[in-house]
C-alpha positions as CSV (number, residue, x, y, z in Angstrom):
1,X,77.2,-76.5,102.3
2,X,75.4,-73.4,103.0
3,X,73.9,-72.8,106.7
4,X,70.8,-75.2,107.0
5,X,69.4,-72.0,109.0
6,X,67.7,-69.9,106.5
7,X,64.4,-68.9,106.6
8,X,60.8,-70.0,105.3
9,X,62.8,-73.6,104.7
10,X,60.0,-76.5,104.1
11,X,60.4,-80.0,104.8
12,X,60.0,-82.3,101.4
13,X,57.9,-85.0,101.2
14,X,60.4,-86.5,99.0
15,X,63.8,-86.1,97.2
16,X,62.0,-85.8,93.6
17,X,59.3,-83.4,94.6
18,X,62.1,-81.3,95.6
19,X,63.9,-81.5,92.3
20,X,60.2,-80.5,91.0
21,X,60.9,-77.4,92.1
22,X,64.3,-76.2,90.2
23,X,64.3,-72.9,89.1
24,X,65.3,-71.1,86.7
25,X,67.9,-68.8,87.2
26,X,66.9,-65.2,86.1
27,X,69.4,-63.8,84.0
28,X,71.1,-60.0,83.7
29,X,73.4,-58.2,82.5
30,X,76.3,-60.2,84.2
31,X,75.0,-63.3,82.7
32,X,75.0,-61.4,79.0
33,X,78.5,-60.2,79.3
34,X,79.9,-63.0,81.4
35,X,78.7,-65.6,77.8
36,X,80.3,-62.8,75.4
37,X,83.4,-63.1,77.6
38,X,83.7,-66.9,77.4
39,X,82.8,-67.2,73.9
40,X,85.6,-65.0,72.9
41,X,88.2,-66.7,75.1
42,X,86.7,-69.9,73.8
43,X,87.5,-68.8,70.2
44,X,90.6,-67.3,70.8
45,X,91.8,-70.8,72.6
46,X,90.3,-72.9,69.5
47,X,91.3,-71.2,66.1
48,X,94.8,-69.8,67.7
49,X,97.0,-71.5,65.0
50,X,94.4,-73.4,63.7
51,X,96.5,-73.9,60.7
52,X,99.5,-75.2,62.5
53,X,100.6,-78.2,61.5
54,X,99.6,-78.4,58.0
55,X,99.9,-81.4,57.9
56,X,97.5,-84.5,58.3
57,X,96.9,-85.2,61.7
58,X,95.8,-88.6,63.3
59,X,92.2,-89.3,62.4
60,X,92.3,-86.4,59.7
61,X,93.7,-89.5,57.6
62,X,89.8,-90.6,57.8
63,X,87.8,-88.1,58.2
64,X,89.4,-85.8,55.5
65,X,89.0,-88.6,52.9
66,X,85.3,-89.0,54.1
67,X,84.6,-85.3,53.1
68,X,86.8,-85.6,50.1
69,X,84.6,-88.6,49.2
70,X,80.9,-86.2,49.8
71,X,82.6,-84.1,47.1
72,X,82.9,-86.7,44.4
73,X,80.3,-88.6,45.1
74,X,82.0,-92.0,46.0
75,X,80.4,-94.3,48.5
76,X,82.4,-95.1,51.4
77,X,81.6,-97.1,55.3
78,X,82.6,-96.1,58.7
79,X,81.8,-97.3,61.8
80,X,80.0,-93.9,62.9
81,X,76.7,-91.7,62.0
82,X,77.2,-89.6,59.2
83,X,76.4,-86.5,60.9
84,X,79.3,-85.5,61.7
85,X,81.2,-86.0,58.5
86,X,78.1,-84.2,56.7
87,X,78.5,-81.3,58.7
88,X,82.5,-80.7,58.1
89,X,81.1,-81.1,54.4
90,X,78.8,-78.6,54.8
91,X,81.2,-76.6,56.5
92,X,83.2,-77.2,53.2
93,X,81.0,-76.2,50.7
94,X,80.1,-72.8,52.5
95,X,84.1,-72.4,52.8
96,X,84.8,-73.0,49.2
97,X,87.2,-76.4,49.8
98,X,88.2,-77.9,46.9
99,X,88.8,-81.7,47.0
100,X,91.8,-83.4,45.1
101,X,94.1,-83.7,48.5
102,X,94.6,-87.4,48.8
103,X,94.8,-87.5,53.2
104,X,97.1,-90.8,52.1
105,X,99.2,-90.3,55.2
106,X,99.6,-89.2,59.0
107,X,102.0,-85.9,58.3
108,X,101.2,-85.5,54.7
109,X,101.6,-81.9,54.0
110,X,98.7,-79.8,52.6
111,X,100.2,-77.9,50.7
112,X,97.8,-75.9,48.6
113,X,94.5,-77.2,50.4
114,X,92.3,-75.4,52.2
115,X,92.3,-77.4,55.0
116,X,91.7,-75.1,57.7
117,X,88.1,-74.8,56.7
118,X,87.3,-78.3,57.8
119,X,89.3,-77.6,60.6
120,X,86.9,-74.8,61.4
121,X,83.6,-76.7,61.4
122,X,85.5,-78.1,64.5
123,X,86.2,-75.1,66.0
124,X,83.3,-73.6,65.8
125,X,81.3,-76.4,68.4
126,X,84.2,-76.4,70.1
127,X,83.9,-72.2,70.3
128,X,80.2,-72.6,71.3
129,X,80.4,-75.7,73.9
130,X,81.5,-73.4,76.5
131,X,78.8,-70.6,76.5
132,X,76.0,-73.2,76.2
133,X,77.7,-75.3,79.1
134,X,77.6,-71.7,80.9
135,X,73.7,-71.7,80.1
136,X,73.8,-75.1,81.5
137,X,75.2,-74.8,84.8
138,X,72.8,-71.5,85.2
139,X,69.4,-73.5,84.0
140,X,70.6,-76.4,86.2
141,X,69.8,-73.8,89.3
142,X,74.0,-72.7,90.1
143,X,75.0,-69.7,91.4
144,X,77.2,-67.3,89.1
145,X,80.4,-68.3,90.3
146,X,79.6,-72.0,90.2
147,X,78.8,-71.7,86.7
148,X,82.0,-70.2,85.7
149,X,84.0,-72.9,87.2
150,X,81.7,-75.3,85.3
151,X,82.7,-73.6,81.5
152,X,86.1,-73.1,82.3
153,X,86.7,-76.6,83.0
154,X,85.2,-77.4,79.4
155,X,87.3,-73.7,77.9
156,X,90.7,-75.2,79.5
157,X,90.2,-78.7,78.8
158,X,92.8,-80.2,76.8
159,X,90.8,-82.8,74.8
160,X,87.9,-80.7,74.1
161,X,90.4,-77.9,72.9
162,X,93.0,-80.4,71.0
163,X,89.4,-82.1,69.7
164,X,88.2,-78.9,68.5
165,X,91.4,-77.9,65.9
166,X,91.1,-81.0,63.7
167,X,88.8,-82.5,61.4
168,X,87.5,-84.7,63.4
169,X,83.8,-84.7,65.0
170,X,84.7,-85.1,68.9
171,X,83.7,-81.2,69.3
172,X,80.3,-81.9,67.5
173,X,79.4,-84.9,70.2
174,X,80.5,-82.5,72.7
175,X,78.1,-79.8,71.8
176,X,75.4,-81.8,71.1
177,X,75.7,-83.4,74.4
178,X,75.5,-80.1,76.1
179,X,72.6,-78.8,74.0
180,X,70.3,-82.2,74.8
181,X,70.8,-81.8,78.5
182,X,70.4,-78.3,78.2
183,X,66.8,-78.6,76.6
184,X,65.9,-81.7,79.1
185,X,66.4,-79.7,82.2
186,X,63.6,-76.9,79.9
187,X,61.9,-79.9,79.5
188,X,61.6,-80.8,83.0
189,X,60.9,-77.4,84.5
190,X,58.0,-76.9,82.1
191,X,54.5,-76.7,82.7
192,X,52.1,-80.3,81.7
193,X,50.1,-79.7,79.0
194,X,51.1,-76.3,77.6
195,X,53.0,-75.6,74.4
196,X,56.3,-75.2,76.3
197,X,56.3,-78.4,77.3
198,X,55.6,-79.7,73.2
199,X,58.8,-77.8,72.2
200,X,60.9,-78.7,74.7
201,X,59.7,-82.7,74.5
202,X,60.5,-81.9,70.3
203,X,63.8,-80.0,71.3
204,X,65.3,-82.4,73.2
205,X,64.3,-85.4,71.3
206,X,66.2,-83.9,68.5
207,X,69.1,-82.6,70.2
208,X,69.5,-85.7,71.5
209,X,69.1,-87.3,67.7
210,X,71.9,-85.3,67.1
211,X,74.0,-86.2,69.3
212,X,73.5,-89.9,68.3
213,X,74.1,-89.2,64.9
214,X,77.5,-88.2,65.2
215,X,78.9,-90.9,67.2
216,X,77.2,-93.9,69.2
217,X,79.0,-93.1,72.2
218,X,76.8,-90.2,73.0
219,X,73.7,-92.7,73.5
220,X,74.4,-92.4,77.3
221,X,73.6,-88.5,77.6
222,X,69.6,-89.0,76.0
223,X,70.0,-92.7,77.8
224,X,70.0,-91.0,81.1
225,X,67.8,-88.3,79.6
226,X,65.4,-90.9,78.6
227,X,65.7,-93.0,82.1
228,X,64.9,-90.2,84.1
229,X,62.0,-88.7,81.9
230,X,60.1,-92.2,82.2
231,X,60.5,-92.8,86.0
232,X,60.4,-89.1,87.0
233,X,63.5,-89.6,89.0
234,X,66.0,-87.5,90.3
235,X,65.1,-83.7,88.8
236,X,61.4,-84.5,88.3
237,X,58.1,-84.4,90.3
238,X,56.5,-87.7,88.3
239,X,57.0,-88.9,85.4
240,X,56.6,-88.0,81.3
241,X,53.5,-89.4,80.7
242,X,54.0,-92.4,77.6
243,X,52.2,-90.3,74.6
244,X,55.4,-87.3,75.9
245,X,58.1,-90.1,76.1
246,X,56.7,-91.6,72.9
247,X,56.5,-88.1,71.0
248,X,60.4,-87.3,72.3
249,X,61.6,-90.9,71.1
250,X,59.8,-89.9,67.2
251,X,61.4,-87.1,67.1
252,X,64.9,-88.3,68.0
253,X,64.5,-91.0,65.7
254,X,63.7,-88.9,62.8
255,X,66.4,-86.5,63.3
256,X,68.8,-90.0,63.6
257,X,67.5,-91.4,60.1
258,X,67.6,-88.1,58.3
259,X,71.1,-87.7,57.6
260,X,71.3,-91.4,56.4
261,X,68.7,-90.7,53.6
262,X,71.3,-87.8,52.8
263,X,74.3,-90.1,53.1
264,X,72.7,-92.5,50.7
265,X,71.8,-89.4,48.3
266,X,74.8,-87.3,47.3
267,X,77.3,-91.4,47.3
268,X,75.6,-92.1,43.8
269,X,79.4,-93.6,42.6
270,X,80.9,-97.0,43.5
271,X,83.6,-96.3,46.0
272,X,85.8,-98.2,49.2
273,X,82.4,-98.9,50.7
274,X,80.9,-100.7,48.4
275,X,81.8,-104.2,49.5
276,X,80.0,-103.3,53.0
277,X,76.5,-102.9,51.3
278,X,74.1,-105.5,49.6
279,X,74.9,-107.0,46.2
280,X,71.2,-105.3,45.6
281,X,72.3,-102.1,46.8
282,X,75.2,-101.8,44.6
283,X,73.1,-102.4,41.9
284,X,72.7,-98.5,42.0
285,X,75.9,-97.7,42.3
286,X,77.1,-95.9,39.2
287,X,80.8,-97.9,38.1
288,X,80.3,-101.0,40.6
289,X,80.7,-104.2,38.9
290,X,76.7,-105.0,39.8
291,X,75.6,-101.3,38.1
292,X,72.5,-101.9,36.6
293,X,71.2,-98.7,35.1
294,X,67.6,-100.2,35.1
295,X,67.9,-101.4,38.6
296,X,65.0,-100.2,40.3
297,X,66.5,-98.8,43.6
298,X,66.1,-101.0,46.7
299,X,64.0,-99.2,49.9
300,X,65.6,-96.8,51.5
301,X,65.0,-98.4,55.3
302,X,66.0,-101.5,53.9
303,X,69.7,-99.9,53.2
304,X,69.1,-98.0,56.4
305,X,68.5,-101.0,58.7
306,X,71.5,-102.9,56.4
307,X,73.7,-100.3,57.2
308,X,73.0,-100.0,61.0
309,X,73.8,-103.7,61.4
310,X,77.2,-103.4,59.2
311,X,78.2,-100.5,61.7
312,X,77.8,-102.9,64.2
313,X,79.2,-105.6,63.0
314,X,81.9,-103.2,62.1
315,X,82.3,-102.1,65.6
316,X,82.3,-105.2,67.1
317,X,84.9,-107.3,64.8
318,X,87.6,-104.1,65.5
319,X,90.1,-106.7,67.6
320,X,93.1,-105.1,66.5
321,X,95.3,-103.6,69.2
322,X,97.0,-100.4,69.1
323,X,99.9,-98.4,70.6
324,X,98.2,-95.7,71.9
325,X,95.1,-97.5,73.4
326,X,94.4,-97.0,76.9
327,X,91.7,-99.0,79.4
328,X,88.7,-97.2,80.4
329,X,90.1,-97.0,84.1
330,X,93.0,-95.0,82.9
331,X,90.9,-92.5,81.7
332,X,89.7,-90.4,84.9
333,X,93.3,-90.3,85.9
334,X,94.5,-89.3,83.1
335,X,97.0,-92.3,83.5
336,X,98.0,-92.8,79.6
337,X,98.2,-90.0,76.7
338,X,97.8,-90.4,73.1
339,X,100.4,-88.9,70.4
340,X,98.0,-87.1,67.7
341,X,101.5,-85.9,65.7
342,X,105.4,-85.1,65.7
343,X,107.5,-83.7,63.5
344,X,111.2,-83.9,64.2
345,X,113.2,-80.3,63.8
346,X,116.6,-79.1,63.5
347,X,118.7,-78.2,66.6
348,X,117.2,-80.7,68.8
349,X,113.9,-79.9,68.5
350,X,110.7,-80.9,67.7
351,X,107.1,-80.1,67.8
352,X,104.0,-82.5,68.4
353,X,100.0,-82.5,69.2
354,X,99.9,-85.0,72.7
355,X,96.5,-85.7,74.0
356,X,96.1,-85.5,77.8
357,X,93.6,-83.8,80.1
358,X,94.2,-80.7,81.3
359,X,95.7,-82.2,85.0
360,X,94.1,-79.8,86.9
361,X,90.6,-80.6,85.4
362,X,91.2,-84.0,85.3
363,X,91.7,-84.7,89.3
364,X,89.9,-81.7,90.5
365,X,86.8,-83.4,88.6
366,X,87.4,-87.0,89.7
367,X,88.1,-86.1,93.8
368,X,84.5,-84.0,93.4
369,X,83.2,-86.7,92.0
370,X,84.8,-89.4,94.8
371,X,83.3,-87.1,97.2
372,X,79.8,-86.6,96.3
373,X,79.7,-90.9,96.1
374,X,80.8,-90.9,99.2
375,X,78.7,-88.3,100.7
376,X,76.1,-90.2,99.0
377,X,76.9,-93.7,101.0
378,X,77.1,-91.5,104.1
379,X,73.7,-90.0,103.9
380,X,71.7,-93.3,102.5
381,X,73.7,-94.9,105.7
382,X,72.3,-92.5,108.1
383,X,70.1,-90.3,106.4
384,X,67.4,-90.9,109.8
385,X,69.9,-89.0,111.6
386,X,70.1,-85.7,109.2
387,X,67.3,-83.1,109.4
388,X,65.3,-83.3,106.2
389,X,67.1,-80.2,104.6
390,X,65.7,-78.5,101.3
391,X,68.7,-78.1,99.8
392,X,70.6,-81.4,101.2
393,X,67.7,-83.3,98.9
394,X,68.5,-80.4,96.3
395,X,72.0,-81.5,96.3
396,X,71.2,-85.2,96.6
397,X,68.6,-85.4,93.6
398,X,70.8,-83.3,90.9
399,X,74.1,-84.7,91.8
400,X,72.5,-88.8,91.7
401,X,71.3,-88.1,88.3
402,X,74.8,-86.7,87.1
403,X,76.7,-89.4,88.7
404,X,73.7,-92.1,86.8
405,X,75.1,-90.4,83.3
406,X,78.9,-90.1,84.4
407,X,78.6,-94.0,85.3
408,X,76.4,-94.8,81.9
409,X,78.8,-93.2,80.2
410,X,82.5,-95.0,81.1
411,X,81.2,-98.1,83.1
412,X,79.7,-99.9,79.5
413,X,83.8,-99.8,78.5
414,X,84.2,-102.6,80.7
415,X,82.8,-105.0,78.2
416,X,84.3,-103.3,75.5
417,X,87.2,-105.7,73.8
418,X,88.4,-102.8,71.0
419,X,91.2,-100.7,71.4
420,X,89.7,-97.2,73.4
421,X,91.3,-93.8,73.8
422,X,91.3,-90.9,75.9
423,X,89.0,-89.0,73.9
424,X,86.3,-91.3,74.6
425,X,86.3,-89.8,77.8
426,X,84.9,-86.6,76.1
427,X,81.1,-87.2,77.0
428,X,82.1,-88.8,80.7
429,X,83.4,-85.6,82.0
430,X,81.1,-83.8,81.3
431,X,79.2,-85.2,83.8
432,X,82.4,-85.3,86.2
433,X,83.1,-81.1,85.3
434,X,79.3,-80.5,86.1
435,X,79.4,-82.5,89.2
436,X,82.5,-80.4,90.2
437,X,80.5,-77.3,90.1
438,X,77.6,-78.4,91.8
439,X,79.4,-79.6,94.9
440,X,81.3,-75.8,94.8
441,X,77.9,-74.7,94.4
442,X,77.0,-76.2,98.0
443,X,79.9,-74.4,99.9
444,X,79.0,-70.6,101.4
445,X,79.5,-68.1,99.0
446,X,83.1,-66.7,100.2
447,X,83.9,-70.2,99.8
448,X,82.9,-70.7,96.2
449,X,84.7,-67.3,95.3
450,X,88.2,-69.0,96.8
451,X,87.5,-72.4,95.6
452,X,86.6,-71.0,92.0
453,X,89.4,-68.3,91.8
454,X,91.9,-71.1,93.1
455,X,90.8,-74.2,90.1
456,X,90.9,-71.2,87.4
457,X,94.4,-70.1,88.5
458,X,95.8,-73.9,88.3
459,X,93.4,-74.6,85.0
460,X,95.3,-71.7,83.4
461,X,98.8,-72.7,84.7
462,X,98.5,-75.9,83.4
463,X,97.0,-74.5,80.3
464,X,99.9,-72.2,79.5
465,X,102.5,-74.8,80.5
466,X,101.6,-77.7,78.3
467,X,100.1,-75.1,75.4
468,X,103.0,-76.5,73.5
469,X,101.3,-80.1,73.1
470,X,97.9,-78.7,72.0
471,X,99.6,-75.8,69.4
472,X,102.3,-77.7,68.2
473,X,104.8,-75.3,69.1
474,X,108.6,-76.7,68.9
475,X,110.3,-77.3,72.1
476,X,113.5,-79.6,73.2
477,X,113.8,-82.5,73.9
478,X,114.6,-81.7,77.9
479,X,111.2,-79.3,77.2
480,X,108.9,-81.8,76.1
481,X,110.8,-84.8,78.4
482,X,110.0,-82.4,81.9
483,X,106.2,-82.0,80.5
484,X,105.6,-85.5,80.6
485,X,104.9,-86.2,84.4
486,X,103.4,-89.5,84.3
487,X,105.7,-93.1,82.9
488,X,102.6,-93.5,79.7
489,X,102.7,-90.0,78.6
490,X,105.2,-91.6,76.5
């Protein structure tokens, strides 16, 4: 932690009315070049190979056949937003993909398809996660250095890099979880009453609308969002007053019901969904057995609220275990991995995608995390023996409210009975990587330079070491067998 000795140093009358005071960082021409930097590293690590395998890998199976089913028209169910499948369809109309690939099996090959464009929606939040988590650290109030530990930990992060190369919509949640937190900490360093503070109560409310709307498991980033917005905790003076909080909500809600009203829109044909909808509601569905072309179309919040409750029905009745499941708990230690693919070669060979966290990342976040808790204990313990230090309460304040999301976001999967997976750590460390660099941020400058220059080096180590796992490149069986250092990386 930097010398308590500086000058001009005021005592605060209380840990939020210090966090009132966050600034913004003012940024140069290091800044500019140091986000160009990252976002070409960041697109060179996610569309390297992007077309390797070409083959159908793990959830491709679903999420191809949801796009597939946007093209013709076909209603389908899944447990999730649409969002997320409506943006890889978007992404597939501006890329020209033609549906008729059936996604009928894990390894299928693609043959003809243009798969790669899908694959591409993916890379392209997964390319822009790391400049905006770069913004992020800087808005947050960290130093240069402490803000490049920060991205990198999200640029050499296995899941969000293995996430990002498939159709799937983990780098989307990702993003969008950046983005809200990003306009919240706007939000909260703007001025009451002024049209700053209007947009950035709209911003955020959609952003984090967003990031609900892709998957359900981001409701704990605009949760913490929201609980520290009404109670002026942690980062704030006082409070949102109710007609902000209310106007934020309205405009996250909105931007959640949207793309349902789209959903329902361009599925005009009886498809595999069918049966998860009202007998009314398939009255409109063009080739269902209830078609009724003089049907008069049910509300659309009716089908809205119907299909809410089937999601979580949906959710809730998954009871069915699987191989690669692994317990919330597992997760932070990167304890279990999770095959995405193999394919079996000749001359002892063979070539798979293996989901783990990048081991550096993964234990460099979690002992920063261990840290600041316990740092916490020891200043609530005996905080009327510490001076009353500016930026001790700095500290304190933003590093509570991180821990509050980190906990929101992996303590719930303790009552969660359904088979879980790594990747559902995606949004939780986030909070862990940003917590890293705020407690590098506290150590004296030389310090941060070593500490950052020594993470980076063993981020990229590990990086280049298991690059076979996230590129499918072929390696033997001794190769892949030495890589997998813990008994579940099975």
């Amino acid at each position: 932690m930097e010398s308590p000795h500086k000058a001009n140093r005021q005592k605060p009358k209380s840990v939020s009315r210090i966090a009132s005071h966050l600034q913004h960082q003012d940024f140069n021409k290091k800044d500019a070049i140091l986000l160009l930097l990252l976002t070409l590293l960041s697109f060179i690590t996610r569309f390297f190979r992007l077309n390797e395998p070409p083959a159908v890998v793990f959830d491709e199976f679903h999420f191809g056949k949801f796009v597939t089913w946007y093209f013709t028209g076909e209603y389908f169910f899944d447990i999730h937003p649409p969002l997320g499948k409506l943006l890889l369809y978007l992404g597939g109309i501006l890329g020209k993909f033609k549906p008729g690939f059936l996604f009928d099996a894990i390894g299928a090959e693609y043959g003809e398809t243009k798969f790669y464009v899908l694959r591409s929606v993916s890379g392209l939040f997964g390319t822009l996660s790391v400049p905006f988590m770069y913004l992020l650290c800087r808005v947050f109030g960290l130093s240069l250095e402490s803000s490049i530990l920060g991205s990198s930990l999200v640029l050499f992060d296995f899941m969000s890099l293995i996430e990002s190369r498939l159709i799937l919509v983990d780098s989307q949640l990702q993003f969008f979880c950046i983005l809200s937190l990003l306009s919240a900490f706007m939000l909260w360093n703007s001025h009451p009453k002024t049209w700053s503070r209007i947009f950035w109560l709209i911003t955020t409310g959609i952003l984090s609308g967003f990031a609900i709307s892709i998957k359900w498991t981001a409701l704990a980033t605009p949760g913490a969002i929201a609980v520290a917005s009404f109670f002026g905790l942690f980062l704030m003076s006082r409070p949102l007053d109710l007609w902000e909080c209310a106007l934020a909500g309205l405009a996250g809600l909105v931007t959640y019901i949207i793309p349902f009203y789209i959903h329902f829109r361009i599925l005009p044909l009886s498809g595999s969904g069918d049966a998860f909808m009202s007998v009314e509601f398939q009255k409109s569905l063009k080739g269902s057995p209830y078609y009724d072309p003089m049907f008069t179309p049910e509300s659309f919040w009716k089908n809205f609220l119907y299909l809410n409750k089937e999601m979580l029905r949906a959710n809730s009745a998954i009871k069915e275990r699987h191989p690669w499941e692994s317990k919330w708990y597992e997760w932070p230690l990167n304890l279990r991995g999770l095959l995405y693919y193999v394919e079996e070669l000749d001359n002892d060979q063979s070539r798979q995608i293996y989901l783990i966290g990048n081991p550096t990342i993964m234990y460099v976040c979690i002992l920063f995390a261990l840290s600041f808790f316990f740092c916490l204990i020891f200043y609530c313990r005996y905080r009327y023996l510490i001076s009353n230090d500016v930026e001790l309460a700095r500290l304190l304040s933003k590093g509570m409210f991180l821990l509050l999301a980190y906990s929101l976001n992996l303590l719930p999967y303790i009552a969660v009975d359904r088979s879980a997976f790594l990747y559902h750590y995606i949004p939780g460390l986030l909070y862990a990587e940003l917590l890293t660099a705020l407690m590098v941020d506290s150590f004296p400058k030389r310090g941060q330079k070593w500490v950052v220059s020594m993470i980076i080096v063993l981020e990229l180590a590990a990086f280049l070491y298991w690059a076979p796992w996230i590129y499918c490149i072929p390696l033997s069986t001794k190769q892949h067998q030495r890589r997998r250092w813990l008994p579940r990386w099975n």
